[in-house]
Backbone bond lengths (Angstrom), bond angles and torsions (degrees), N, CA, C in turn:
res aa  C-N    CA-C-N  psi(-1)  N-CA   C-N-CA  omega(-1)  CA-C   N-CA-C  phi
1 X - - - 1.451 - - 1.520 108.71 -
2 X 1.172 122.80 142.62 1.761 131.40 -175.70 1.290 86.68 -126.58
3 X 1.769 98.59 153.48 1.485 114.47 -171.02 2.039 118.30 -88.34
4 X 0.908 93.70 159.63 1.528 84.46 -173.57 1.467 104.15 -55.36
5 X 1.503 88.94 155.51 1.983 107.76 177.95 1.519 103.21 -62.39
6 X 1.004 131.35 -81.91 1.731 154.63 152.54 1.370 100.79 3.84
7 X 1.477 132.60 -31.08 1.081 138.68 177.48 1.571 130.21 -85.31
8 X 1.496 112.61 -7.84 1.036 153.51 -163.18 1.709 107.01 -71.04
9 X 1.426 126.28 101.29 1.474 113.63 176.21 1.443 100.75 -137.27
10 X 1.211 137.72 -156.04 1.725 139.37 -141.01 1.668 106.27 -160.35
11 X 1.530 112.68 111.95 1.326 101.64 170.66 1.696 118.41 -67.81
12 X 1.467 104.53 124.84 1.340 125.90 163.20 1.887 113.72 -12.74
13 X 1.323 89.00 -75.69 1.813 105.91 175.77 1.660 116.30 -70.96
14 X 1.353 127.88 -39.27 1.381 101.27 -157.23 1.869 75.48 -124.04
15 X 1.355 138.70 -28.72 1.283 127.15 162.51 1.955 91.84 101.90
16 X 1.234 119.34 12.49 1.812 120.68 162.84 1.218 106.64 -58.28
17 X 0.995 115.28 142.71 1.740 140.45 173.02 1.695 90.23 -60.48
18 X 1.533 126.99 119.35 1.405 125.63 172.53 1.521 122.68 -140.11
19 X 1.189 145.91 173.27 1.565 124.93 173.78 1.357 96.14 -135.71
20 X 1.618 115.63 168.82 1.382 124.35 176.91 1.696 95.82 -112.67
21 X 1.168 89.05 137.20 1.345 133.32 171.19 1.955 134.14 -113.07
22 X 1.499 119.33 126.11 1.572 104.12 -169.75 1.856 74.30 -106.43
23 X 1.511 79.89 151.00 1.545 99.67 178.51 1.263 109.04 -74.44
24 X 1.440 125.86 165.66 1.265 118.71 -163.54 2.080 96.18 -111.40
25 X 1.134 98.55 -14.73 2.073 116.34 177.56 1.593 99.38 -69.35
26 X 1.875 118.05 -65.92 1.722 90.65 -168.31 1.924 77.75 -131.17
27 X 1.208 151.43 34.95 1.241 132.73 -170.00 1.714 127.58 53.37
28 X 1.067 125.98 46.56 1.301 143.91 -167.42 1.445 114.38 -106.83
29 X 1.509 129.94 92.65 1.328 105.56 167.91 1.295 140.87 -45.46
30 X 1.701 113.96 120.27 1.265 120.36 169.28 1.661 122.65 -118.41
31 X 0.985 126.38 168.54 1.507 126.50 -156.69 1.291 99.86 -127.16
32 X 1.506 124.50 117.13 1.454 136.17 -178.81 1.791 107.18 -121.09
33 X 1.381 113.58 138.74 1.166 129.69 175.67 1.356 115.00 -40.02
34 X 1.096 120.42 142.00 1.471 119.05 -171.81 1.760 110.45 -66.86
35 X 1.457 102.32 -55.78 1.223 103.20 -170.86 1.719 124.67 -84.70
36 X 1.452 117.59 125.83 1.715 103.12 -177.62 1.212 126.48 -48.80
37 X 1.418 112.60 147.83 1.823 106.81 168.58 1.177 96.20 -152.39
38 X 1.441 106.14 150.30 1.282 122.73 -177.04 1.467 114.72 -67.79
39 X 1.082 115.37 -21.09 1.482 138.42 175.26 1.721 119.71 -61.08
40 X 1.668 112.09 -18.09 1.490 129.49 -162.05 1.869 89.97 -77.24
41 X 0.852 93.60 149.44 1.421 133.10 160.14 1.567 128.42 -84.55
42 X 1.820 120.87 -10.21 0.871 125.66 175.06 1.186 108.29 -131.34
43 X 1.568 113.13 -175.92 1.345 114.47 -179.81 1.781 109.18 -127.52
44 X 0.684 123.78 125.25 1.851 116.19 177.11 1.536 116.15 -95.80
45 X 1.017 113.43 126.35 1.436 99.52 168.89 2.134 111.76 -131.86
46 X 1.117 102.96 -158.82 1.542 71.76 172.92 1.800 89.30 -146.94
47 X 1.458 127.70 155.45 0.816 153.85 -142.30 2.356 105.67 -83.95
48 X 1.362 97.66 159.76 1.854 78.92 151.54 1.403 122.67 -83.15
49 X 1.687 117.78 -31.02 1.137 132.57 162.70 1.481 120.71 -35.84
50 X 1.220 108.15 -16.26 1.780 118.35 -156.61 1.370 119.15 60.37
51 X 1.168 116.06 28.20 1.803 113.06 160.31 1.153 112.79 -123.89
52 X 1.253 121.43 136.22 1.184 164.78 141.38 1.449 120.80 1.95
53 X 1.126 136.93 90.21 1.839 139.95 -161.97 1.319 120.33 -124.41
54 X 1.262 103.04 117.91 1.697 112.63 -166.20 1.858 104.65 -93.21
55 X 0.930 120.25 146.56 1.493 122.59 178.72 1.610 104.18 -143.45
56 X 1.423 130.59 136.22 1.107 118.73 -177.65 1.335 111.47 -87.74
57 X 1.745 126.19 156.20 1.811 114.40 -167.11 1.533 78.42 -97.89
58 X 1.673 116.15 153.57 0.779 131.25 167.03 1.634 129.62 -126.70
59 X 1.019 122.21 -152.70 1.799 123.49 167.44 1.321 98.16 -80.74
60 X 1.524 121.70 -57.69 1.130 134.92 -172.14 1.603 114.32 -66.09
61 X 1.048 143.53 -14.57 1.720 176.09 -177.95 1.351 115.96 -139.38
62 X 1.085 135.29 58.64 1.178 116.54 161.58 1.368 135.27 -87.95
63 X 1.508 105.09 14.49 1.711 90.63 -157.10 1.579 82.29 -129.02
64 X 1.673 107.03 159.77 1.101 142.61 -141.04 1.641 93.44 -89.51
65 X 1.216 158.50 83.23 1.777 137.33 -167.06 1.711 93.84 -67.13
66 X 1.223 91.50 171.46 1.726 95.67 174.64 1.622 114.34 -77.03
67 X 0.832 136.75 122.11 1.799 130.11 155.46 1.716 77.25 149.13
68 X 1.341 135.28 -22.11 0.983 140.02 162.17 1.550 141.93 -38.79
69 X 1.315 130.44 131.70 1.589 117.94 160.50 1.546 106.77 -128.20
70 X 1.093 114.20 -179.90 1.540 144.14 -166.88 1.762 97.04 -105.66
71 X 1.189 130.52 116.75 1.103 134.78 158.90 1.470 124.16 -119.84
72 X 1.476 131.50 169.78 1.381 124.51 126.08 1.269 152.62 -116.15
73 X 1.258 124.31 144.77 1.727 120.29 -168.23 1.578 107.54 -51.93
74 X 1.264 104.62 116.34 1.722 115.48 160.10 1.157 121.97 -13.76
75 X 1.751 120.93 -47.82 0.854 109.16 -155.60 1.745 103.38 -99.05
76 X 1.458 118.69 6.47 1.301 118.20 178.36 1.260 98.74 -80.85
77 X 1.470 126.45 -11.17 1.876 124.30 -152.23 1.436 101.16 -127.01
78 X 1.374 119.23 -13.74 1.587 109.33 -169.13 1.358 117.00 -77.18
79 X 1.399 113.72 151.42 1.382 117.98 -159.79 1.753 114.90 -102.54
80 X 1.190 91.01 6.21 1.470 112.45 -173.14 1.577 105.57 -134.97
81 X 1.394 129.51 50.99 1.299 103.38 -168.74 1.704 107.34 -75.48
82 X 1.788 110.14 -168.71 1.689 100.47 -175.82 1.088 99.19 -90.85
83 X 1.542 116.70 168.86 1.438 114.34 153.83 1.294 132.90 -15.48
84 X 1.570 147.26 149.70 1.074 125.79 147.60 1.647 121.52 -100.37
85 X 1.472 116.91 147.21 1.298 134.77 -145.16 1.645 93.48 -78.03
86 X 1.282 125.43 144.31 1.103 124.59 177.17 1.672 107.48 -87.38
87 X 1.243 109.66 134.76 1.812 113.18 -171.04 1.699 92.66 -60.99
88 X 1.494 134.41 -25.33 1.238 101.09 -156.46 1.559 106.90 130.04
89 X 1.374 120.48 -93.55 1.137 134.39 168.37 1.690 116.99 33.73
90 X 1.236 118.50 10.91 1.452 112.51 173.19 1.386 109.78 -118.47
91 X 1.043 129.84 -160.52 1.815 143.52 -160.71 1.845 93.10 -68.21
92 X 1.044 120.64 134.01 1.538 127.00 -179.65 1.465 100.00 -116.25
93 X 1.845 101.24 133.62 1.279 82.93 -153.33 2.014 96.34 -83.91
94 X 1.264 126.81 -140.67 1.349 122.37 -162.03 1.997 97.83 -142.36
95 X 1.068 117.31 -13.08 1.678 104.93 164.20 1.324 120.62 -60.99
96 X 1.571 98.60 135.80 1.324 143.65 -166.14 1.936 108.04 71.85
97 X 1.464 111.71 55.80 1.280 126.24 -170.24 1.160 96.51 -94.83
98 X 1.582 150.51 146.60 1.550 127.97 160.05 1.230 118.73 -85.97
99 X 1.428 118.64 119.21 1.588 124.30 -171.50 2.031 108.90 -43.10
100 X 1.022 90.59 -40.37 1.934 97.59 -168.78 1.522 80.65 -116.02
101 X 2.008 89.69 158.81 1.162 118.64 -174.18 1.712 99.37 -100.20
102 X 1.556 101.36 147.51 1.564 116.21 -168.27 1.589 107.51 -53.06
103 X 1.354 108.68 153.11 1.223 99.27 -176.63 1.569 102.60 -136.05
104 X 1.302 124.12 163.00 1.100 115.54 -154.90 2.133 100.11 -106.24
């Protein structure tokens, strides 16, 4: 099964044919490759609502139900991904520290 045409939008950074998808774990838009591959890591299916629901295949899930395809997340395939965010890891600063220790 291939996803509807109409559904069809463009990554920002690398400009791949991709679709949005709400996760099927907490409802979160995520962005999956347009075209299926057996190679995906997810599963797409599409909703009664008419939207679009991503579920990840797992050990525990692995198999494909029918109305189903095989995709992968954009962001495993994009050729442009963003920066990655630095955790932090330097001097933190200390405002809103409490000068004195709590007292009972």
């Amino acid at each position: 099964m291939k996803p509807p045409r109409h559904r069809l939008a463009y990554c920002r950074r690398c400009h791949a044919p991709i679709i949005w998808c709400l996760t099927s774990a907490n409802g979160r838009r995520q962005p999956v490759d347009f075209e299926p591959t057996e190679e995906g890591n997810v599963a797409v299916s599409s909703g009664a609502d008419g939207v679009l629901y991503v579920r990840t295949v797992t050990a525990a899930r692995p198999d494909i139900k029918p109305g189903e395809w095989q995709a992968m997340p954009h962001h495993a395939s994009c050729t442009s991904p963003p920066p990655r965010r630095s955790g932090g890891g330097g001097q933190r600063s200390t405002s809103g520290v409490r000068p004195v220790p709590w007292q009972r």
